[in-house]
N, C-alpha and C positions, 0 to 999 in steps of 0.2 A: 412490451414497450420496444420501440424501434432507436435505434441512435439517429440525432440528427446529425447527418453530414456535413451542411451546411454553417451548422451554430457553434464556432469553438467553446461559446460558454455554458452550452448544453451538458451536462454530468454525462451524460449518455453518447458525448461525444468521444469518439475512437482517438487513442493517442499509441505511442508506443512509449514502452516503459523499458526501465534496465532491469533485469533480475537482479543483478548485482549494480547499484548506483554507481552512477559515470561508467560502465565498462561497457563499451560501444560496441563490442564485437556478441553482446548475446541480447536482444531484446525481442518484445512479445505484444501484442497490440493488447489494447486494456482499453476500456472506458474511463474518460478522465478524471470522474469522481475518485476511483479505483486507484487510479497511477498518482492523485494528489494525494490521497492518505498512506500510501505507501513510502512516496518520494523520498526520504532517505534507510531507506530499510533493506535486507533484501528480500528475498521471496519466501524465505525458510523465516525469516523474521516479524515478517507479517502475518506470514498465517501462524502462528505460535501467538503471537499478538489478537488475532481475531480469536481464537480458541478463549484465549482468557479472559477477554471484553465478553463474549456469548457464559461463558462462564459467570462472571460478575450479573450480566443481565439477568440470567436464571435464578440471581440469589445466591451464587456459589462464592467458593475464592477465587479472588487473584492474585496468579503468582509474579510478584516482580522482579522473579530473574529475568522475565522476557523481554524486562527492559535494558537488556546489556546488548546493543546495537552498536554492532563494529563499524559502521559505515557512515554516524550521524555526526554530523558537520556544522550541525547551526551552534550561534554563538548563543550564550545563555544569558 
């Protein structure tokens, strides 16, 4: 699959992301799918997060320490 350029609502559309949310001085091009499930996480928090969702898929555990994300901002 190619990203489209053109289409910001294409998933496959290139964005750039923060490793660390809001810290403008380190960022990494992603595809938007990518950078929208990420968005308040950071990079070391994500992938610990996907680990445990492929985990869960296989039929395994999940462990929910992974959910203690320093950086999450949304109101509950």
């Amino acid at each position: 699959m190619v990203e489209d350029k053109e289409n910001s609502k294409d998933p496959r559309y290139l964005t750039f992301d923060h490793r660390t949310p809001r810290k403008e001085s380190d960022v990494v091009v992603a595809a938007y799918v990518i950078n929208d499930m990420k968005s308040d996480m950071t990079e070391s928090e994500f992938k610990k997060m996907v680990i445990q969702l492929a985990s869960r898929f296989k039929g395994g555990p999940f462990d929910e320490r992974v959910f203690n994300l320093k950086h999450w901002k949304r109101k509950i």
